[in-house]
N, C-alpha and C positions, 0 to 999 in steps of 0.2 A: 504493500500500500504506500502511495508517495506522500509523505509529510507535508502537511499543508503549512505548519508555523513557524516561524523561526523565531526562536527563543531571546529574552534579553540575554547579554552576554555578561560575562563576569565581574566586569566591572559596572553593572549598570546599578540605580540605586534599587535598593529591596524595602519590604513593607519593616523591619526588622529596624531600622537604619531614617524611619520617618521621623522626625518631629513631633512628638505629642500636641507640639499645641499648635498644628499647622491646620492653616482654613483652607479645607478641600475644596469646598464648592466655590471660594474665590480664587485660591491656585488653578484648581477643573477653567474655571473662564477666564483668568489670565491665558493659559498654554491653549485654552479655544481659538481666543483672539490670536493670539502669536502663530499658531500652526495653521491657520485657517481650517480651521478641523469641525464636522461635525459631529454630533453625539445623536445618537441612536438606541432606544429601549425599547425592548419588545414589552406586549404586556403584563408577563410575564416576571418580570424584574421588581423589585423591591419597590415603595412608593417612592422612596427619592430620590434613586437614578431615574425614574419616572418623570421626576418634577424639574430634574436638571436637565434632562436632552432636550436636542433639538425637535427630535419628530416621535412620538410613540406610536406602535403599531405593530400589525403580522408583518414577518420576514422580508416578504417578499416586496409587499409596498412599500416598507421601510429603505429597502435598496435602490428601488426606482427613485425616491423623494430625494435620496444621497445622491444618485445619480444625477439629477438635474440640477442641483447643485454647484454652485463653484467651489466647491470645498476643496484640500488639496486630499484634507485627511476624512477618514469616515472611522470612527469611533464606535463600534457595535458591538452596544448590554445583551447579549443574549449568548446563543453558543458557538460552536464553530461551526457547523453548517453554515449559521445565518453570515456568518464573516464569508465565506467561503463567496456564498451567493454573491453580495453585494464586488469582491474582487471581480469574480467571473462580467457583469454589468459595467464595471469601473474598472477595468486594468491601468488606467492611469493614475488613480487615487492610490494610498499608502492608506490599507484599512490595518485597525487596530483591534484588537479584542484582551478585555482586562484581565484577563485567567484562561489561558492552554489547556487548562483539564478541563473546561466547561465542554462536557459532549451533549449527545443526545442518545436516550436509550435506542431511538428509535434507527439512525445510524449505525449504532453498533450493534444492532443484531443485522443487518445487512454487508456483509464484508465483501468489497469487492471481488475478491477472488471467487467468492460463493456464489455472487451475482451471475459472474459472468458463467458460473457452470451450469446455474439454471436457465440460463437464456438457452445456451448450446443444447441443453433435454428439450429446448419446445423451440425447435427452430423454426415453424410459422407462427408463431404468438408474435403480436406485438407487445412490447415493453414500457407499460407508463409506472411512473414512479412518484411518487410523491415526494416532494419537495426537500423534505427530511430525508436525507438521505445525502452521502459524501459525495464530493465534485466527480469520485472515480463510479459512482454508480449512477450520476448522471449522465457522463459521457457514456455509457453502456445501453443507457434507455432511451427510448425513439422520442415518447416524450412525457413533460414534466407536470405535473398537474398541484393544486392545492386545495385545501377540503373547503374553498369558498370557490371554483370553479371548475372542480375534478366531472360534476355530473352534467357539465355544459360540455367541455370536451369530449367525452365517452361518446355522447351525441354524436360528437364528431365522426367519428372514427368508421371505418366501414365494418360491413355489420358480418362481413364472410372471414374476417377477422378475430381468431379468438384474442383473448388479454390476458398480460402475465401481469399482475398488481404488486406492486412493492414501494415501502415494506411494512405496513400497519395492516395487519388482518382486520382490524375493527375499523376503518376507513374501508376498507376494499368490500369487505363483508358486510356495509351499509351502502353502499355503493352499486352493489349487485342487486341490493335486497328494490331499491330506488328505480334502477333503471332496467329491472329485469336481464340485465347481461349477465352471463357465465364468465366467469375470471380465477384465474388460477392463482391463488394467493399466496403471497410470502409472509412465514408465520412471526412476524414481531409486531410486537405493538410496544406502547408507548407506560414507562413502570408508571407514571402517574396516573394518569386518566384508567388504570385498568386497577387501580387499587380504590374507587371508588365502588360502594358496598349496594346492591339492590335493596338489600334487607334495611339498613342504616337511612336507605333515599325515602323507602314507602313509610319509613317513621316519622321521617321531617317533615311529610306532606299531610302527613297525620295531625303532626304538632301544628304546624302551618296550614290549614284547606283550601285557604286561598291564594298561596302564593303559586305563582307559575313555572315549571320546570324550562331550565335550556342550557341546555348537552353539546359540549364537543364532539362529534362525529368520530373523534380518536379512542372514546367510552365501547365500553361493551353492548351486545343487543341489550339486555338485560337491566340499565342504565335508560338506552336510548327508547324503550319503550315506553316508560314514564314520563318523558320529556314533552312538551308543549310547544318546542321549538329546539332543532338539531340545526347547527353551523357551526361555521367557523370562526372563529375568537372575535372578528370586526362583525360579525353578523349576529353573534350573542349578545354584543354592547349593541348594536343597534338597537335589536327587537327589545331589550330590556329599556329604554330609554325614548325608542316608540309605542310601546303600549301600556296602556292607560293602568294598569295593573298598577296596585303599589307594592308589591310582596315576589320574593323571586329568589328561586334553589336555582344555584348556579355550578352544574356540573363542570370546571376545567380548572385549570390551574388558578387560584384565588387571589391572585394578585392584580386581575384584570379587577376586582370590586374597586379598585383604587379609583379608576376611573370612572366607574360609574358612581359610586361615592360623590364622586367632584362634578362630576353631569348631572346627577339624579337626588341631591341631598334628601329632599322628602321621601325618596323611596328606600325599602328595605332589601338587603341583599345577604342571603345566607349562605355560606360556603356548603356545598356537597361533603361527607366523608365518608371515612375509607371503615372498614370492617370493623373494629374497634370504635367506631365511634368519637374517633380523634378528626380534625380537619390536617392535622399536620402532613402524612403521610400525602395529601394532593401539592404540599408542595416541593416543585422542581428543585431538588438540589443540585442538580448542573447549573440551573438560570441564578442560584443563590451564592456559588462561587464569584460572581460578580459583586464589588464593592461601590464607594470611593476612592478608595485606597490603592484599588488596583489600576480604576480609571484613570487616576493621575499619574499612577507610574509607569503607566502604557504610554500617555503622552510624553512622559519625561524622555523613556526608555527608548520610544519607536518600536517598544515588542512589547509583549507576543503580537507576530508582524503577518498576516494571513501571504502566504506568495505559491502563485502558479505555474507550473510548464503553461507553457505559451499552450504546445500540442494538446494540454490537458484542458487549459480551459475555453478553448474553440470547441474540442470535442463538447462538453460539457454546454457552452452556451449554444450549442444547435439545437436540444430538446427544449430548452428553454424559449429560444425564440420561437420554436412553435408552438407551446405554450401560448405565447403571449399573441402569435398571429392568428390563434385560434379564439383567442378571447376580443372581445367586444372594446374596441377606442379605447386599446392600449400597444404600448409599443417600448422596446427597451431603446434606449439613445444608440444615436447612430458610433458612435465612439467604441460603444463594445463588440463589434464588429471585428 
């Protein structure tokens, strides 16, 4: 598998070696201003890398917004797929990400070598992939989808055509159930979204009657069949913030209430949990390896520094771009070409 980050080097400063009494969030926008750098938080992130970035949002819009940008730098709170992406869109920007170990479960049960053995078992299948998943199993797959346009593209695709879905069984397997297509699923899904409890959801809704379920699409059937509304993380803050409801069980990772918090004060919003009965366990501990601390030292450092083969990320941004030529008045900058 090719290395996508290149590490601070030995001499660079470390969290160990900070100043206790140093103000991040004014240091964070001094080296903003100096580097011309934007900062990027998925919703996923903690409320106050939230409240410091430039743009909050899913992955992938997050990159386009970088991309139009004059930024020299892009700064991305989330994990390393999401760096990956925004490189792949912006190969002339220096993107940054504040922790190397921030993965994604969802990544790591898809290894590229593994990828590519299951393509070679269904040699007329075509290969969508969802979004999660490393720049080497994007280049593998025809093309890219995301769980807020996965069931527009499907549409797409010609119908004499079987699909090899990778890598969230619970995205593919809601996917299938939606558009009636057969797809041959690759078995990983996601440790957060599948640690939420059916038993634990029918009791909140018990305690709560009237609050409205809405489900990430990365949940189990078993999850999504309670749900009142299944999307994707920007399509849960909408519905929750368009409908007149005041009360709402919010199956995905609980850091998106931040937002709706600051959108919806008057309304209530209860985190989902997980078997036990705890809310802890929904949250992403890859997205929580991100600080302050790390943000500033990224910018000081210029690492951990996302870099591509050229070959690797051409390969990679072709399913991508047809992703995006397949969706509705959108387009990646002409640059990333």
């Amino acid at each position: 598998m090719v290395e996508t980050v290149v590490l601070p080097g030995r001499e660079a400063l470390s969290e160990d070696r900070l100043d206790p009494a140093i103000d991040l969030p004014g240091e964070i926008e001094r080296l903003r201003r100096d580097r011309k750098a934007v900062i990027l938080a998925h919703y996923y992130q903690d409320g106050e890398i939230q409240d410091l970035a430039d743009f909050v949002g899913d992955s992938l819009d997050l990159s386009r917004k970088a991309a139009a940008t004059d930024a020299e730098v892009i700064v991305f709170c989330g994990v390393r797929f999401m760096g990956e992406v925004a490189k792949i869109v912006s190969p002339g920007k220096t993107v940054l990400i504040p922790d190397a170990e921030a993965g994604c479960s969802l990544e790591e049960s898809c290894r590229p070598e593994a990828f590519r053995r299951f393509r070679e078992e269904h040699p007329d299948h075509l290969a969508v992939s969802y979004i999660n998943c490393s720049a080497e199993v994007k280049a593998l797959s025809d093309v890219i989808v995301t769980s807020s346009n996965a069931e527009a593209i499907l549409a797409q695709l010609p119908t004499d055509r079987p699909v090899l879905f990778a890598p969230d069984r619970h995205l593919g397997g809601y996917l299938a159930k939606k558009t009636g297509r057969a797809m041959t699923l690759w078995p990983g899904s996601c440790i957060i979204h599948e640690q939420f409890s059916e038993r634990e959801l029918v009791k909140l809704r018990t305690r709560h009657p009237r609050a409205l379920v809405a489900a990430h699409p990365e949940c189990p059937e078993g999850i999504l069949r309670h749900a009142d509304h299944v999307g994707s993380t920007r399509a849960i803050l909408d519905y929750v913030l368009e409908s007149p409801a005041k009360e709402f069980i919010i199956a995905t990772e609980p850091h998106i209430i931040h937002q709706m918090e600051k959108a919806a004060p008057d309304k209530t919003f209860i985190a989902a949990v997980g078997m036990d009965g705890s809310c802890d366990c929904a949250r992403c501990p890859f997205m929580a390896k991100n600080t302050l601390e790390k943000i500033y030292l990224c910018l000081v450092n210029n690492a951990p520094r996302i870099e591509l083969p050229e070959d690797l990320r051409r390969a990679a941004l072709k399913p991508l771009q047809r992703m995006l030529d397949m969706s509705v008045s959108v387009n990646v900058p002409a640059n990333a070409s």
